[in-house]
Backbone as numpy.savetxt, mean C-alpha at the origin, in Angstrom:
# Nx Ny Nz CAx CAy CAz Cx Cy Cz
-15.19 6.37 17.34 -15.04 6.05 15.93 -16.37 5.57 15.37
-16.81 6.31 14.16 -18.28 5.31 13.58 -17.82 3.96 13.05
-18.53 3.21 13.44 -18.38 2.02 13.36 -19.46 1.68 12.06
-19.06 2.64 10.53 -19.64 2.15 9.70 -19.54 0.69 8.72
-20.19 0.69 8.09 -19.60 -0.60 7.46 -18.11 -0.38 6.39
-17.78 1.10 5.58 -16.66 0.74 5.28 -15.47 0.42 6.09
-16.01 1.55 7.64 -14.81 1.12 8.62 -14.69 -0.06 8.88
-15.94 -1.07 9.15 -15.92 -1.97 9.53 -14.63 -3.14 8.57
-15.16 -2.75 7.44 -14.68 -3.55 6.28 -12.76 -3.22 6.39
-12.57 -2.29 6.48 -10.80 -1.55 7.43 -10.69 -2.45 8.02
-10.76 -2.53 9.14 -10.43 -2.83 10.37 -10.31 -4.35 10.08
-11.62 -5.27 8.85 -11.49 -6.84 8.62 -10.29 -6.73 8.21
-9.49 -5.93 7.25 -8.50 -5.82 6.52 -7.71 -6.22 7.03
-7.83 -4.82 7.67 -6.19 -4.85 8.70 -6.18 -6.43 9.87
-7.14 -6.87 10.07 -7.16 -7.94 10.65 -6.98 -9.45 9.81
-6.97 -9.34 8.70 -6.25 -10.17 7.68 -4.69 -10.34 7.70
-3.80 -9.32 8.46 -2.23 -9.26 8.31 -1.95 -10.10 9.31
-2.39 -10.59 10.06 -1.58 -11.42 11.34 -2.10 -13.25 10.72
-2.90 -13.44 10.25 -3.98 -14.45 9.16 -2.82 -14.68 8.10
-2.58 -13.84 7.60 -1.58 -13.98 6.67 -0.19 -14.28 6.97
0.49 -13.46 7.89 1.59 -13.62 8.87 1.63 -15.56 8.80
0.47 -15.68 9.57 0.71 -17.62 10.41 0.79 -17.98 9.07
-0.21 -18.07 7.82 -0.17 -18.79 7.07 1.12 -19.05 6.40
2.09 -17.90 6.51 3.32 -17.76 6.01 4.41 -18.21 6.63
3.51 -19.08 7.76 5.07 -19.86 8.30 5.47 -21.12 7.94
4.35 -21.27 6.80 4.27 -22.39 6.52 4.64 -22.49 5.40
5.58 -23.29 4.76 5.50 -23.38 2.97 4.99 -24.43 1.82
4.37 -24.79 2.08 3.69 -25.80 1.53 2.66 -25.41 0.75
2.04 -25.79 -0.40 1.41 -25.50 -1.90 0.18 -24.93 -0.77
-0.40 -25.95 0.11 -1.95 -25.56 0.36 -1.86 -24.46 1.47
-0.84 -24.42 2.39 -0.51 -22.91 2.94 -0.89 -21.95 1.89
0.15 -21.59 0.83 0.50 -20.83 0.19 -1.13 -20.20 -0.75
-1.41 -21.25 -0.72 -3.03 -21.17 -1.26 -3.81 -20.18 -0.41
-3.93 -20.78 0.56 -4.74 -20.18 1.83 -4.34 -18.95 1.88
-2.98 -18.49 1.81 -2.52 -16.82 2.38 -3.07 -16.16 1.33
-2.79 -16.17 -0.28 -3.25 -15.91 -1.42 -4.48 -15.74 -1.31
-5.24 -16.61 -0.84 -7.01 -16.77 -0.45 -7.43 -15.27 0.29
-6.35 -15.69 1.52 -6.79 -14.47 2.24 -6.32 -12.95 1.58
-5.46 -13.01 1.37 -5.33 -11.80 1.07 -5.83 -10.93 -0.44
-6.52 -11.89 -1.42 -7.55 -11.92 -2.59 -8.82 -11.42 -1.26
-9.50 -11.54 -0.62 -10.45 -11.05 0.06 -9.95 -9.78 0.81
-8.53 -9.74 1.26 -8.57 -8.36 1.46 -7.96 -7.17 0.48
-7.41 -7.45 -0.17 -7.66 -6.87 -1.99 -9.53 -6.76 -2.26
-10.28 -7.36 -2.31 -11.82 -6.81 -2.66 -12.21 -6.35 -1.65
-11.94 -6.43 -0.29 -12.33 -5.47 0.89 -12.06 -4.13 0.45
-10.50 -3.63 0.17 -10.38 -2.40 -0.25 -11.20 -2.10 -1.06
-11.37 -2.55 -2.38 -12.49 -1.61 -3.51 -14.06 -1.67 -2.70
-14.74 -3.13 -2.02 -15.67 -2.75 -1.65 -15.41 -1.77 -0.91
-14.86 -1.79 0.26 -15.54 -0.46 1.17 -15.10 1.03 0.65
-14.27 1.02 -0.22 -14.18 2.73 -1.26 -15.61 2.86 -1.76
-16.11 1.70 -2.35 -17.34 1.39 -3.37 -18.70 1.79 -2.40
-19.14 1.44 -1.18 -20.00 1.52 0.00 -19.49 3.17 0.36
-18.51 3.69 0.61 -18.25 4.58 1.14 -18.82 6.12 0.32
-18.47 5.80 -1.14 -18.93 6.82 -1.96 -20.42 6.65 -2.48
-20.57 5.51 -2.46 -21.81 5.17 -2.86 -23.35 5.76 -2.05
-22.87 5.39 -0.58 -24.03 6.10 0.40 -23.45 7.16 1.18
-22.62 7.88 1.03 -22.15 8.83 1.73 -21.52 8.50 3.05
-21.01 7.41 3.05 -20.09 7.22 4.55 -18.84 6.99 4.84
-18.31 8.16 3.92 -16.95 8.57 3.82 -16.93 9.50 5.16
-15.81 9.10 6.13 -15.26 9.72 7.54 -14.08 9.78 7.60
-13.59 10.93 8.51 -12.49 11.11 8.67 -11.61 10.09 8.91
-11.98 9.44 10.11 -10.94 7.69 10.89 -11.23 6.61 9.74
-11.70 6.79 8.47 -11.84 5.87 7.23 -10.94 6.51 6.53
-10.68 7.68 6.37 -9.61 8.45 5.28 -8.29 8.03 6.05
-8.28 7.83 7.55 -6.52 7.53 7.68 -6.86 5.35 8.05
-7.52 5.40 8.12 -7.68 3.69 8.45 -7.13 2.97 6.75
-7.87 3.79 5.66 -8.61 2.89 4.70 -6.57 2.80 4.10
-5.70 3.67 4.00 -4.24 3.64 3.55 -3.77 3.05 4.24
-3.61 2.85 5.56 -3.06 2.14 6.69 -3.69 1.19 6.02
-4.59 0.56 6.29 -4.98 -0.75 6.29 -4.01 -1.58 5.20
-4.14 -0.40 3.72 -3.34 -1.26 2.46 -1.77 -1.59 3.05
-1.03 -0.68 3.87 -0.04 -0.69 4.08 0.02 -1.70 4.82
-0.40 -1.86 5.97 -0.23 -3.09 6.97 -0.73 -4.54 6.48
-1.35 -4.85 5.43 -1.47 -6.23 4.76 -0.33 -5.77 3.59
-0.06 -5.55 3.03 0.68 -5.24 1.99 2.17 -5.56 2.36
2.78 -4.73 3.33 4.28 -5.02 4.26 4.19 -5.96 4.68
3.09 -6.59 5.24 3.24 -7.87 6.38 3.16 -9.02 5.44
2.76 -9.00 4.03 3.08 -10.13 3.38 4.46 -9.90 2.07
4.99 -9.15 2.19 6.19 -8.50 1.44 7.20 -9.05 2.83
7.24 -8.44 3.70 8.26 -8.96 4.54 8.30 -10.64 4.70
6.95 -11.13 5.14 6.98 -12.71 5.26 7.40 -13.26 3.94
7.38 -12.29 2.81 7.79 -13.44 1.75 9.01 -13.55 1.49
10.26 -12.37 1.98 11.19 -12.44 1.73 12.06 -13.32 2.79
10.93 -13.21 3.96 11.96 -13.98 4.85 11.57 -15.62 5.02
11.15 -16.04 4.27 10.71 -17.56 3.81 12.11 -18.03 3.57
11.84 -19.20 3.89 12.71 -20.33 3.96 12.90 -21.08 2.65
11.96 -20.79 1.54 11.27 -21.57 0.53 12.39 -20.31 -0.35
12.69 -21.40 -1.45 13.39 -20.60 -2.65 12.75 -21.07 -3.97
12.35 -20.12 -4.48 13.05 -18.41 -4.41 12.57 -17.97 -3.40
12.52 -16.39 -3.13 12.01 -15.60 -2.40 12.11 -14.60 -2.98
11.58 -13.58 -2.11 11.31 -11.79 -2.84 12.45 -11.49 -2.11
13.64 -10.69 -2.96 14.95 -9.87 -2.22 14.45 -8.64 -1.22
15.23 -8.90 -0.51 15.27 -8.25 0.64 15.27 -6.71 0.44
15.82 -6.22 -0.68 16.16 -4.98 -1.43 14.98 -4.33 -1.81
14.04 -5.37 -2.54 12.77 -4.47 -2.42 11.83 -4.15 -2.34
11.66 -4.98 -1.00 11.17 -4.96 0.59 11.31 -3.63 0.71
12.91 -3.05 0.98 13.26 -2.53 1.78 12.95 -0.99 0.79
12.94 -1.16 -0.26 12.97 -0.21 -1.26 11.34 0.59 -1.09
10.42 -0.51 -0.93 8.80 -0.02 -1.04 8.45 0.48 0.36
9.41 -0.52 1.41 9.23 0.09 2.74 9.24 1.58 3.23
10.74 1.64 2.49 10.81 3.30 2.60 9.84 4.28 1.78
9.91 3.72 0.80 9.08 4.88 -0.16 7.69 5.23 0.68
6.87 4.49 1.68 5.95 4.17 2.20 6.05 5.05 3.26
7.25 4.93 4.43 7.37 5.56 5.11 7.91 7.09 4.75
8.60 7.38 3.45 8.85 8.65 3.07 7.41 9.88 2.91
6.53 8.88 1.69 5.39 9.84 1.71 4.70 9.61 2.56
4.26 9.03 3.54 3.47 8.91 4.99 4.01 10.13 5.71
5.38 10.28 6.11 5.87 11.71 6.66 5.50 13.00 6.19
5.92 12.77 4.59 5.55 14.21 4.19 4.49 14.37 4.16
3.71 13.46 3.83 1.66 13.60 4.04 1.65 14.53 5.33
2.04 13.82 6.52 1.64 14.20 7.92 2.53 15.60 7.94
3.50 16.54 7.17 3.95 17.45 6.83 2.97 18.30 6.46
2.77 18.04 5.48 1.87 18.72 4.33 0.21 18.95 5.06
-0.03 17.76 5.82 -1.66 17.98 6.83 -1.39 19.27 7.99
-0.05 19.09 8.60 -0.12 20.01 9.53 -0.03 21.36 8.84
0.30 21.52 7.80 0.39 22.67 6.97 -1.03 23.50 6.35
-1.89 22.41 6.70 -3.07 22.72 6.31 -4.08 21.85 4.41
-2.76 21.12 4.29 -2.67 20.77 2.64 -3.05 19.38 2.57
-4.28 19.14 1.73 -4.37 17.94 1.25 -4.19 17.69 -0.01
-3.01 16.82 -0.57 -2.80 16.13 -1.26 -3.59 14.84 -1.87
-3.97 15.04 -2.96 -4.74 13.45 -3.38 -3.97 12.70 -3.83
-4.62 11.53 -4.12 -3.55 10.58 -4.37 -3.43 10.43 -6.03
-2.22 10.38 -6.21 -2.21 10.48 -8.04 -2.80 8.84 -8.31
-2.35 8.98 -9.65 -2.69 8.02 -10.83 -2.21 6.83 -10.32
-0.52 7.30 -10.60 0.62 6.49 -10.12 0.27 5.86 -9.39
0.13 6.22 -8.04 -0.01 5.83 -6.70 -0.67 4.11 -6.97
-2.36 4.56 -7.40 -2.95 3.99 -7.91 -2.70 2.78 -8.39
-1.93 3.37 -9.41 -1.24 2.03 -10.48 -0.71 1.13 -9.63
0.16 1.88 -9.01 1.31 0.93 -8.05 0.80 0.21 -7.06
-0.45 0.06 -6.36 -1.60 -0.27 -5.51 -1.47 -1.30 -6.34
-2.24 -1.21 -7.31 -2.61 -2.31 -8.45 -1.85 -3.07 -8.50
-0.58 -3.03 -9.10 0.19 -3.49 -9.34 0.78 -4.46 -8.10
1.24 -3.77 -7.11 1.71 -4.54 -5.86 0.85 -5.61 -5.53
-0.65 -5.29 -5.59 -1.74 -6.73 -5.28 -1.58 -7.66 -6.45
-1.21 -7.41 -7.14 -1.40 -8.32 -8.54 -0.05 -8.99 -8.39
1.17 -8.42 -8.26 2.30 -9.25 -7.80 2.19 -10.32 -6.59
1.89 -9.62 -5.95 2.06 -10.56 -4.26 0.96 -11.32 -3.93
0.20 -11.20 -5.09 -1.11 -12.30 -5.47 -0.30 -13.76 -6.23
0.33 -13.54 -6.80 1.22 -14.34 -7.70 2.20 -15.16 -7.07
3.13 -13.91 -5.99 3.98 -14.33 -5.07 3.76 -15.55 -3.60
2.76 -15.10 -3.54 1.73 -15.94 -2.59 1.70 -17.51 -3.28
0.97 -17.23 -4.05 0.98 -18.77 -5.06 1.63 -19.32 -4.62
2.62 -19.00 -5.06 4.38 -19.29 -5.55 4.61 -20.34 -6.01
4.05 -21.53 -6.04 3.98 -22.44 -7.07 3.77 -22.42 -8.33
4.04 -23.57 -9.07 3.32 -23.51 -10.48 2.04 -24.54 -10.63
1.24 -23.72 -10.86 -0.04 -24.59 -10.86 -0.81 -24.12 -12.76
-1.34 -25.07 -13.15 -1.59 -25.20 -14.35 -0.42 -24.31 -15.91
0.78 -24.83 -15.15 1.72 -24.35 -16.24 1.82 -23.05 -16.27
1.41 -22.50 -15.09 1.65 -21.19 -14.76 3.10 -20.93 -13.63
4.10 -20.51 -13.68 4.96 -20.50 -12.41 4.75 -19.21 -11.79
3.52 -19.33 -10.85 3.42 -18.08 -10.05 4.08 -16.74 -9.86
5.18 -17.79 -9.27 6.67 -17.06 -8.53 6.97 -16.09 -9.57
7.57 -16.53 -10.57 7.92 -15.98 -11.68 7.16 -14.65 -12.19
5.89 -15.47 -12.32 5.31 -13.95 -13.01 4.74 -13.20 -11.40
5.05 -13.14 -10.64 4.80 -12.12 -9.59 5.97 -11.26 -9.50
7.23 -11.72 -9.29 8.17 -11.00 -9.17 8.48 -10.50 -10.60
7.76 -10.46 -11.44 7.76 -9.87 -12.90 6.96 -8.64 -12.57
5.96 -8.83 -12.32 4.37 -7.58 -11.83 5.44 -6.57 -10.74
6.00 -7.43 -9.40 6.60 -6.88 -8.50 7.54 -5.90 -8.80
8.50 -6.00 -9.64 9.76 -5.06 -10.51 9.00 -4.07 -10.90
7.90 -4.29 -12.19 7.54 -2.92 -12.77 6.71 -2.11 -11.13
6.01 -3.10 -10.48 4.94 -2.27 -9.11 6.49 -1.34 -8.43
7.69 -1.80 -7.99 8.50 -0.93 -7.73 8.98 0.10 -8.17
9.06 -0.05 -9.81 9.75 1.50 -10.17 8.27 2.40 -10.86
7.23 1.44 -10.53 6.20 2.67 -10.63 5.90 3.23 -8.95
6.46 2.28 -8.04 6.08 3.12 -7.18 6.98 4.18 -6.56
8.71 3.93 -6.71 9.81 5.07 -6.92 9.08 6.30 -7.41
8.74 6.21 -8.82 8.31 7.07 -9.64 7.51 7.78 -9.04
6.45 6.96 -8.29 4.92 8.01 -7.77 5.69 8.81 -7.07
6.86 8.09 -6.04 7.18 8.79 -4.40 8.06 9.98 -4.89
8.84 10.16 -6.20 9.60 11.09 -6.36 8.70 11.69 -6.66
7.10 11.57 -7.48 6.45 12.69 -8.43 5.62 13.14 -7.32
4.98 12.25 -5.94 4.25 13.26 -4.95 5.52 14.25 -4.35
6.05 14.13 -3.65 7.45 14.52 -3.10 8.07 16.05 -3.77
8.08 15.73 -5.33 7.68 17.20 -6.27 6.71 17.70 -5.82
5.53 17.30 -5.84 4.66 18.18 -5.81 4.06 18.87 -4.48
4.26 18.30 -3.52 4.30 18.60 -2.22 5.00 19.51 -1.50
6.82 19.50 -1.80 7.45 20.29 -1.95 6.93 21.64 -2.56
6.87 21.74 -3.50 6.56 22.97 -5.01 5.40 23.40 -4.02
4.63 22.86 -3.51 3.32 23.66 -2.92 3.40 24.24 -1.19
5.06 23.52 -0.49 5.13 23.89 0.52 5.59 25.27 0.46
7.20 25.32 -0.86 7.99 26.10 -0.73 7.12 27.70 -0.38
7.81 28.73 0.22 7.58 30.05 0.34 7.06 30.54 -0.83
6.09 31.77 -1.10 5.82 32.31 -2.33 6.82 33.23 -2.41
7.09 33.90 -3.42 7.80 35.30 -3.19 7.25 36.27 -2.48
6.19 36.44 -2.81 5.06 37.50 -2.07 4.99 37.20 -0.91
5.00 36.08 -0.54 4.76 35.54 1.01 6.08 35.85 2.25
7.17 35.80 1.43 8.29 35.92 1.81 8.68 37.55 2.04
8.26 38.33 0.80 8.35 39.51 0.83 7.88 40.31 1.86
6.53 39.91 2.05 5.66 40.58 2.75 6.49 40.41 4.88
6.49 38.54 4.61 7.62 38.10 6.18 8.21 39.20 6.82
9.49 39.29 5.23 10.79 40.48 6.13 9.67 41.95 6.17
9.01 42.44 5.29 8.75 43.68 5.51 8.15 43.84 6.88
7.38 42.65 7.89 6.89 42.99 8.79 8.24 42.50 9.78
9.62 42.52 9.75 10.25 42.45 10.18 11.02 43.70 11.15
């Protein structure tokens, strides 16, 4: 594996989810601080190392499947710890379970669509919903109210719309992936004639 610096910057990432994990066993204001802390640094890890990667040309293959993994594995690992907190409120279990799948749905068809020969980029949506999910579970993290702000509140506000924009993305890649797997006519035609 090159051991460039955006990989490098991956791999800090993904090494932020177990950091985050402990901090989350804890519920207390200055815990809750700390996980938020950490995971605000691995939120700017992602844009830096996209930012380094395009910038000097050290975009690699094991960075194109690290750099999504990475969002996924800090992203779930503090979505799951928050729902299963002891501390009320919490994030419902529902959609956890809702982003989980959508996650594991287009991850499959990706690895569908690669063996097929097809790369798919990542839409807008996608994007948005990235956004969106860090900006919630930035909030959620908090979870306190600190300067007349109630964290909690407005995270699981960000969190709702980050879910049905991210439904939305998984049904609109899922279209489009499909539509580009299906048979052509011509392609089909041609099949039986060499039948």
């Amino acid at each position: 594996m090159a051991l460039t610096t955006p990989n490098l910057l991956t791999l800090a990432r993904i090494a932020t989810a177990p950091i985050i994990a402990f901090l989350l066993l804890y519920s207390d204001p200055i815990a809750s601080l700390l996980a938020a802390g950490v995971f605000l640094l691995a939120t700017l890890s992602d844009f830096l190392d996209g930012y380094i990667a395009r910038s000097y040309g050290l975009a690699s293959t094991i960075g194109k499947f690290l750099d999504p993994l990475a969002d996924k594995v800090v992203v779930m690992t503090a979505l799951i710890m928050l729902c299963g907190m002891s501390r009320i409120p919490r994030v419902p279990a529902w959609i956890v379970v809702v982003l989980i799948v959508r996650e594991m749905l287009v991850t499959g068809l990706r690895a569908i669509a690669a063996a097929e020969g097809m790369v798919v980029a990542a839409e807008e949506l996608g994007k948005y919903k990235m956004v969106l999910q860090s900006i919630a579970i930035q909030g959620l993290l908090i979870h306190y109210t600190w300067f007349h702000v109630d964290f909690f509140a407005a995270g699981m506000f960000v969190l709702i719309i980050a879910t049905v924009v991210s439904v939305w993305s998984g049904v609109e890649y899922y279209v489009k992936v499909l539509r580009a797997l299906r048979p052509r006519p011509q392609a089909v035609a041609q099949k039986r004639a060499a039948m």
